[in-house]
N, C-alpha and C positions, 0 to 999 in steps of 0.2 A: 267249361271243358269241352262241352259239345261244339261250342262257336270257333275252340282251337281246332277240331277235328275237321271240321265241316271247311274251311280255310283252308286247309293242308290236301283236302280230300283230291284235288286234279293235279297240283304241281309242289314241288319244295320251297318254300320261302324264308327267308335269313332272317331272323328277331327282328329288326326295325320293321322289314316288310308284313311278318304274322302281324305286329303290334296293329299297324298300319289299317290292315284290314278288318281287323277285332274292335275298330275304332277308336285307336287308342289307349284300348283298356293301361291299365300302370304296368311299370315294369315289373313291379314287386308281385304282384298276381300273374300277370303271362311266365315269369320265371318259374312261379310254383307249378301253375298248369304243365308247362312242358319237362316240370321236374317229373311231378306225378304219373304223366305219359310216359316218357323213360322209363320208369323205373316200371309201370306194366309191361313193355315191350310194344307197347303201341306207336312209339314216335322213338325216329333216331336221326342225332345231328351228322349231316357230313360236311365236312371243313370245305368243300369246293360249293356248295352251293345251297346252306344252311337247313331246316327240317323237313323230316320227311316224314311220311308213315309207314312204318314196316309192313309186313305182308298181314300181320295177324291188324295192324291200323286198318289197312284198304279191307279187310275182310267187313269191318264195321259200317263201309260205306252203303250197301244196299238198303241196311235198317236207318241210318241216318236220312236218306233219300225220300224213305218211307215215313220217317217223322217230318220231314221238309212237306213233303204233300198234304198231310194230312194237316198241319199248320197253317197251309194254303189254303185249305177247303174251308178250315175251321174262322180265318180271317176273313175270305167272302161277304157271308151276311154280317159281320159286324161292318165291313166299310158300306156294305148297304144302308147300312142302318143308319150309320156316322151322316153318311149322305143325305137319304130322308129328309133326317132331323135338320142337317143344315136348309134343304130346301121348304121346308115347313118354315121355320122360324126367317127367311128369308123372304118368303111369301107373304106373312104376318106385319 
């Protein structure tokens, strides 16, 4: 659900194009996600240029922004690490 939100977060984009950026996720799953949004009042379809987030959506965008960073910070040392090890065992 986060990944529909976080997609939707700067412009509207029509089903094929959200699926698209979700990486494909299934239709059967992206339908239920953008059901579930609906029906909170977080995501709404308009016929000219497919989903949006409503006002109460974009309200979520600064804590999402906020989980973004801080999943930035948290991957840092782990590609450090990734890296290392590959140059250790390269070295060997």
């Amino acid at each position: 659900m986060l990944r529909v939100l976080w997609e939707l977060g700067e412009e509207g984009l029509t089903f094929r194009a959200l699926r698209a950026r979700c990486n494909d996720m299934s239709p059967s799953v992206l339908n239920r996600r953008i059901r579930e949004l609906r029906q909170a009042g977080i995501l709404e379809p308009r016929p000219a240029d497919g989903y949006h987030l409503t006002q109460e959506g974009r309200s979520l965008l600064p804590a999402l922004r906020s989980i973004g960073q801080w999943a930035e910070r948290r991957a840092a040392p782990s590609r450090r690490l990734r890296r290392a090890r590959t140059q250790y065992h390269r070295a060997r």
